[in-house]
C-alpha positions in Angstrom: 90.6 18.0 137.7 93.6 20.2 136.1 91.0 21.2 133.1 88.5 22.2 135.9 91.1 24.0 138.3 92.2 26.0 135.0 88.7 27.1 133.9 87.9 28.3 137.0 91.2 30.5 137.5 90.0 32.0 134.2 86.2 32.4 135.3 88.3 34.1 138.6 90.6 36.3 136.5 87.4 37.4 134.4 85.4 38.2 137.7 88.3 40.6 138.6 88.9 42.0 135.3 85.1 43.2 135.6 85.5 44.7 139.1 88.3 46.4 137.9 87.8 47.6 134.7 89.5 51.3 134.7 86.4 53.0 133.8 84.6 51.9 136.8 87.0 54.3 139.0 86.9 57.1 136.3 83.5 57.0 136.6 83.2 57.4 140.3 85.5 60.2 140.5 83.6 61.6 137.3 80.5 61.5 139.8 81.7 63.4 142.5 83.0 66.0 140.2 80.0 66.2 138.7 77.8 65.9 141.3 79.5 69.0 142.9 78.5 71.3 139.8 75.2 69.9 139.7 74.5 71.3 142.8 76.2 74.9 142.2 74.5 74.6 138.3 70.5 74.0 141.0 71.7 77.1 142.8 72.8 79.1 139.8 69.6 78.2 138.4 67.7 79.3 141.4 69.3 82.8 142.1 69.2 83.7 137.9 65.5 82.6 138.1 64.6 84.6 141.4 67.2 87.4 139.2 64.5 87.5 136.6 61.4 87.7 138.5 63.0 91.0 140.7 64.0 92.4 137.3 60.1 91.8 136.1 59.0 93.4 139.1 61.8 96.4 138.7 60.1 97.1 135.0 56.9 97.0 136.4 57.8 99.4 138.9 58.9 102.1 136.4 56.4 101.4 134.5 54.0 102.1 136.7 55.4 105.3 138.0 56.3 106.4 134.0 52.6 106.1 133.6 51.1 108.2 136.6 53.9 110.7 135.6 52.6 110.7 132.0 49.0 111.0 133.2 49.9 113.9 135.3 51.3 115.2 132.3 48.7 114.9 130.1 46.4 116.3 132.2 48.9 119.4 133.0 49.5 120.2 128.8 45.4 119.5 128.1 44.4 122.4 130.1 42.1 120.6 132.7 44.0 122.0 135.5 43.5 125.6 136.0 43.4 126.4 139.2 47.4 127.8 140.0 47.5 125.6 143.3 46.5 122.5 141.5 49.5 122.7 138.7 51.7 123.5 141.3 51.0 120.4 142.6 50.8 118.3 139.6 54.4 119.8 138.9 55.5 119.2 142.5 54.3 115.3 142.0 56.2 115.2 138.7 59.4 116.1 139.8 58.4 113.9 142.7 57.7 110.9 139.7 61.4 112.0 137.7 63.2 111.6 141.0 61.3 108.2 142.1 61.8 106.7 138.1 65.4 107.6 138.4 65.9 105.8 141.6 63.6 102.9 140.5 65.8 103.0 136.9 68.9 102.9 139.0 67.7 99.6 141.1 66.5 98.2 137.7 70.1 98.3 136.3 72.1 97.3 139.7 68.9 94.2 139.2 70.1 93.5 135.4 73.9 94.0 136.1 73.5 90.8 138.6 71.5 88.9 136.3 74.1 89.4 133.6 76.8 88.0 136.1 74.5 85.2 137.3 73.9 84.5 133.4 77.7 84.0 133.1 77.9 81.7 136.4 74.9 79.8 134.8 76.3 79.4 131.3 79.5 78.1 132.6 78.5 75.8 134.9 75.8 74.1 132.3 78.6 74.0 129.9 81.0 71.7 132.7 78.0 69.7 133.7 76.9 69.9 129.6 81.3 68.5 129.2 80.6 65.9 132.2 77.2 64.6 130.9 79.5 63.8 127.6 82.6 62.3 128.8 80.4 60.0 131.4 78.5 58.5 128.7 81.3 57.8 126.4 82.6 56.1 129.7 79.5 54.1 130.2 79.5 53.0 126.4 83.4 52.0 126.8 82.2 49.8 130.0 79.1 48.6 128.5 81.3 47.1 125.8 84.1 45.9 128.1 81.7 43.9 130.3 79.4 42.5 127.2 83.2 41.0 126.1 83.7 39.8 129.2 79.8 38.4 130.0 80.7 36.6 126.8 83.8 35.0 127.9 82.6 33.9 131.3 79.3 32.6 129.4 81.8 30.1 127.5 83.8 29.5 130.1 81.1 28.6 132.1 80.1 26.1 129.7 83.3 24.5 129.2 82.9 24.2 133.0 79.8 22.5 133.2 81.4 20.0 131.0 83.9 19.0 132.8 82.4 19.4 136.2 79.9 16.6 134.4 82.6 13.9 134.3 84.0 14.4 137.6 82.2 12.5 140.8 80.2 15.2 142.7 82.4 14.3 146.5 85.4 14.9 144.3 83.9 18.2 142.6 82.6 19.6 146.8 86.0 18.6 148.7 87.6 20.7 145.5 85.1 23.8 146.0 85.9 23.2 149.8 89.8 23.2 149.7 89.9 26.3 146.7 87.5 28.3 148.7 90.6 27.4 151.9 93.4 27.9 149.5 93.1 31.2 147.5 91.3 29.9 144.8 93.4 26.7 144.3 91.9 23.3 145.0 93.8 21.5 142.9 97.4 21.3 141.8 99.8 18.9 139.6 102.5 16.6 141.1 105.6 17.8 139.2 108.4 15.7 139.9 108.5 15.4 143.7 106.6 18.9 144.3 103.3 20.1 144.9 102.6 23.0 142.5 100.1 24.5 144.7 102.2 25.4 147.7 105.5 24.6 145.8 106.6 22.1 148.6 108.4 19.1 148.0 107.2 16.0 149.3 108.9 13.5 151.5 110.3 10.2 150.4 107.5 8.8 152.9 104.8 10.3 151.0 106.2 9.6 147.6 106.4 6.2 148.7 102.4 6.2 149.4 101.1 7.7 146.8 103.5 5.3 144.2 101.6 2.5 145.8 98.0 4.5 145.7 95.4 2.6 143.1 95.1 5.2 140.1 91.3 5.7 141.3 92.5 7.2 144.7 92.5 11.1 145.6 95.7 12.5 146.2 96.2 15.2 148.9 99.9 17.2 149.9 100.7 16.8 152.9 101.6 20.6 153.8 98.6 22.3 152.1 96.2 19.6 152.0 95.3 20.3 147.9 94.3 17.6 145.9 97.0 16.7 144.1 96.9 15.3 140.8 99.2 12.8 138.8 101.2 13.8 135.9 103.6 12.3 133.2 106.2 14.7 135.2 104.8 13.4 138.5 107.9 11.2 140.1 106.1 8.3 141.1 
C-alpha cells in the first residue's frame, strides 16, 4: 500500500511539474507581446501598402500631365500651329502644365517621404515579430523536450503502478482513491512508532491497544484523519 501511495505522489509531482514548467508562462507573456506587434506589424502593412498604391497613382499623375505638356510642345516647335492666338494658348496651357507638374511633383514627394517613414515602421516591427517568431519556437522546442521527459517518466511510473495496484484487493485499492482524493493526495500513511505519518498525530493508548490485537489481514485506519494506516517494523505495536 506504501509502494502504491509513493508512486502515486511521484505520478502527482510529475503532473505538476508539467503544469508548471517555466516555459509555459514565458510563453504566454511571449503571446501577448507578440500578439500586440502582430497587430501594429497588420496595420503597418496596410497603411505602407495603401502608401504604394497613392504613390502609383502620384507617378501616373505627372505622367500624364508631362505628356500633354510634351505634346503641346511638340506640336508648338513642329510648326503646326500658326495662327498667333493658337500658340498663345498652347503657351498659356504649358505654363498651366509646369505649374500643375510642380504641384503634382510636390504631392508625389510629401506621398514618398510617408512611405519611407512607414517603410521604417514596417521594417522594425517585422524584425520584433521576426525576434518573437524565434525566441517562441526555441521555447516550444525547450517544452516539447521537457514534457517528452516527463510523458516518459509518468509512462513508467504508471506501469510500476499497475503492478502494484494488481496485488492489492480492488475495496482496498477504492477506499484508498476515496480517502487520497479527501486528504490532499494521501490515502495512505505508515505507523511510526505511536504516530500516524499522514496527519502526524499520535495515537492513544486505546487505539494502540486495538490495532496490537488486529489480525495482520485487517485495514488500519487513524483515528483523527481517518487514512489507512499501515504497519511497519517502526510501528509500536
Amino acid at each position: 500500500m506504501l509502494d502504491l501511495q509513493d508512486l502515486d505522489l511521484q505520478l502527482d509531482q510529475v503532473a505538476h511539474k508539467r503544469k508548471s514548467l517555466p516555459e509555459h508562462a514565458a510563453l504566454a507573456e511571449l503571446g501577448k507581446e507578440k500578439s500586440v506587434v502582430d497587430r501594429e506589424l497588420v496595420t503597418a502593412d496596410t497603411e505602407v501598402s495603401d502608401l504604394r498604391r497613392e504613390q502609383k497613382k502620384a507617378d501616373s499623375d505627372v505622367d500624364q500631365v508631362r505628356q500633354r505638356k510634351a505634346r503641346n510642345q511638340q506640336r508648338m516647335d513642329s510648326g503646326q500651329v500658326t495662327s498667333p492666338r493658337d500658340l498663345e494658348n498652347l503657351q498659356h496651357e504649358i505654363g498651366s502644365l509646369d505649374r500643375r507638374i510642380s504641384d503634382l511633383e510636390d504631392a508625389e514627394l510629401e506621398v514618398m517621404e510617408r512611405l519611407e517613414v512607414a517603410e521604417g515602421v514596417q521594417a522594425d516591427l517585422q524584425t520584433r515579430a521576426d525576434a518573437f517568431a524565434g525566441r517562441q519556437a526555441e521555447l516550444e522546442a525547450t517544452r516539447d523536450a521537457a514534457l517528452k521527459e516527463l510523458d516518459e517518466q509518468r509512462a513508467t511510473l504508471g506501469d510500476k503502478r499497475a503492478t502494484v495496484a494488481a496485488e492489492l484487493p480492488d475495496d482496498l485499492i477504492t477506499m484508498y482513491l476515496k480517502l487520497r482524493e479527501r486528504n490532499g493526495g494521501i490515502g495512505a500513511a505508515p505507523l511510526v512508532g505511536k504516530r500516524c505519518m499522514g496527519c502526524r498525530m499520535e495515537l492513544a493508548p486505546s487505539d494502540l491497544s486495538k490495532f496490537k490485537a488486529a489480525a495482520a489481514d485487517v485495514v488500519l485506519r487513524c483515528e483523527e484523519c481517518s487514512r489507512i494506516l499501515v504497519r511497519t517494523p517502526e510501528s509500536a505495536l
